[in-house]
C-alpha positions as CSV (number, residue, x, y, z in Angstrom):
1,X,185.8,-28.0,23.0
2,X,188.1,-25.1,21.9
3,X,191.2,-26.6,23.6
4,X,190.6,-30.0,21.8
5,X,190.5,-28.6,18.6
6,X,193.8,-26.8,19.4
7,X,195.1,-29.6,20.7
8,X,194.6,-31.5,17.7
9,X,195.7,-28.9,15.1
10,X,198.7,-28.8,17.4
11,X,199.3,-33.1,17.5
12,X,199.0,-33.0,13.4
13,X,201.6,-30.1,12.9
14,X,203.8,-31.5,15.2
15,X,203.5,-34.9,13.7
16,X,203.8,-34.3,10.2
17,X,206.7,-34.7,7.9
18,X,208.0,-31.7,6.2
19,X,208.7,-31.8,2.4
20,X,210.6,-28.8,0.5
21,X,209.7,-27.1,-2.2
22,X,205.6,-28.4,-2.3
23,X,203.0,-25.6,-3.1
24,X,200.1,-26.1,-1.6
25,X,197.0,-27.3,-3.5
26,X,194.1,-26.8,-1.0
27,X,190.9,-25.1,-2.2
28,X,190.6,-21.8,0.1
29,X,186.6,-23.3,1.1
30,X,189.3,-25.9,3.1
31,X,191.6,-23.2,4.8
32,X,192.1,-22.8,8.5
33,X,191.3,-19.2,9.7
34,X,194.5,-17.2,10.2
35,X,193.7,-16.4,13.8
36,X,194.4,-20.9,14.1
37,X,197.6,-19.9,12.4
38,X,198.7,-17.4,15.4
39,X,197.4,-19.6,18.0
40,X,199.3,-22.3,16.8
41,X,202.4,-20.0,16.5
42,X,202.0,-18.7,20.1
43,X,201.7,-22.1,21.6
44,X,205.3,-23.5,19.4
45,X,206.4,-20.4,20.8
46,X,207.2,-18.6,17.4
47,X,206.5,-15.0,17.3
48,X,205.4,-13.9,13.9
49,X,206.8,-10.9,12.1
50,X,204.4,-11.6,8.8
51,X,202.0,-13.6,8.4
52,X,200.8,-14.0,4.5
53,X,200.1,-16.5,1.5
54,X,202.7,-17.9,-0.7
55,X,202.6,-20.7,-3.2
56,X,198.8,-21.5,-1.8
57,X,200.3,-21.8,1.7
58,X,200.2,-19.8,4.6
59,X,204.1,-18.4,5.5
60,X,205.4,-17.2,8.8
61,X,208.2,-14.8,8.4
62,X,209.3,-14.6,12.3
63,X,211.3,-16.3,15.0
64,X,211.1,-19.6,16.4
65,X,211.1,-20.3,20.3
66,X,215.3,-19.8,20.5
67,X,215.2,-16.4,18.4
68,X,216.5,-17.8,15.1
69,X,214.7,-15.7,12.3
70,X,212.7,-18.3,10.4
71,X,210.2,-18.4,7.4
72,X,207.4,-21.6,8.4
73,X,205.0,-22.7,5.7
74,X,202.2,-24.3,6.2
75,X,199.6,-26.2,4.4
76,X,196.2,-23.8,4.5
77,X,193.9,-26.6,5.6
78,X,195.6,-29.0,7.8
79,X,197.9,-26.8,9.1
80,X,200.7,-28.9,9.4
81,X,204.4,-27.5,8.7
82,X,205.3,-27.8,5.4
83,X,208.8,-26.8,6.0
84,X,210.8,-24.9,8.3
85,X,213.5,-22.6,5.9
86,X,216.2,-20.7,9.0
87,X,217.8,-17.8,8.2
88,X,221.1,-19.7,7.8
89,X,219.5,-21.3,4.7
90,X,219.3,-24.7,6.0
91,X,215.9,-26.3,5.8
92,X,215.1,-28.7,8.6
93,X,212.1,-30.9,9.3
94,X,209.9,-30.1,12.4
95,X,210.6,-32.3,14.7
């Protein structure tokens, strides 16, 4: 049951579009605990640095899975990537 839920967390953030700039507007009774948040990190293969709220969304400050230094939000209850902002400034969808 436990690797179904992941798995399904991990299908919607993979499949969701990003958007910049959007706050999130979830009610925290809705959020995802943060330990989701790491497991979802591990298994993308992003390591975190910090992990905190910003906006009303939950922000990675870390790496991604080739080293680049990246800052991920994501939206507290679905947890699907809200956008991916690279430390070269260039904000990319997840693919």
């Amino acid at each position: 049951m436990r690797v179904m839920a992941t798995n399904a967390l991990l299908a919607a953030t993979l499949a969701s579009a990003a958007w910049a700039g959007a706050d999130c507007v979830a009610p925290m009774a809705d959020w995802q605990p943060r330990a989701m948040v790491e497991t979802i990190a591990a298994a993308q293969g992003w390591r975190i640095g910090r992990l905190h709220v910003d906006d009303g969304c939950y922000e990675i400050d870390g790496w991604d899975s080739e080293g680049r230094e990246v800052e991920i939000t994501l939206d507290p209850a679905t947890l699907a990537v809200v956008e991916i902002d690279y430390e070269d400034h260039q904000r990319r969808p997840r693919k």
